[in-house]
C-alpha positions in Angstrom: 0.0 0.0 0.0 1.7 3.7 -0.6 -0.1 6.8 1.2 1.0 10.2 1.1 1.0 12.4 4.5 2.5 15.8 5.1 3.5 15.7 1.7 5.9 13.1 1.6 4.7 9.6 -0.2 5.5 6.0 1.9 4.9 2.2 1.2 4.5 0.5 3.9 4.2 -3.9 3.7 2.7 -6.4 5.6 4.7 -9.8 6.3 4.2 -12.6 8.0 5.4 -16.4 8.5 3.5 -19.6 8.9 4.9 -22.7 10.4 3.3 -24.8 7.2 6.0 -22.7 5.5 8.7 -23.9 7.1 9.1 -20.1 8.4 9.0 -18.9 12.2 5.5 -17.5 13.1 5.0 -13.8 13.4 3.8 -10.5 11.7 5.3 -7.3 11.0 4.2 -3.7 9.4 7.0 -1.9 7.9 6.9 1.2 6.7 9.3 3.1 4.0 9.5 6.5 3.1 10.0 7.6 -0.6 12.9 10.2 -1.4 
């Protein structure tokens, strides 16, 4: 998803892993800002 706010644009991502992945369990929301 990209938003702009206070005139600056950011993506920002949501990961996660599953154990039927063979990945550790857990979530994050990270957020970049765009030069």
């Amino acid at each position: 998803m990209t938003y702009e706010a206070g005139g600056k644009q950011y993506v920002v991502t949501v990961d996660g892993g599953h154990g039927s992945f063979g990945t550790k369990l857990g979530a994050y929301v990270r957020a970049y800002s765009l030069p």
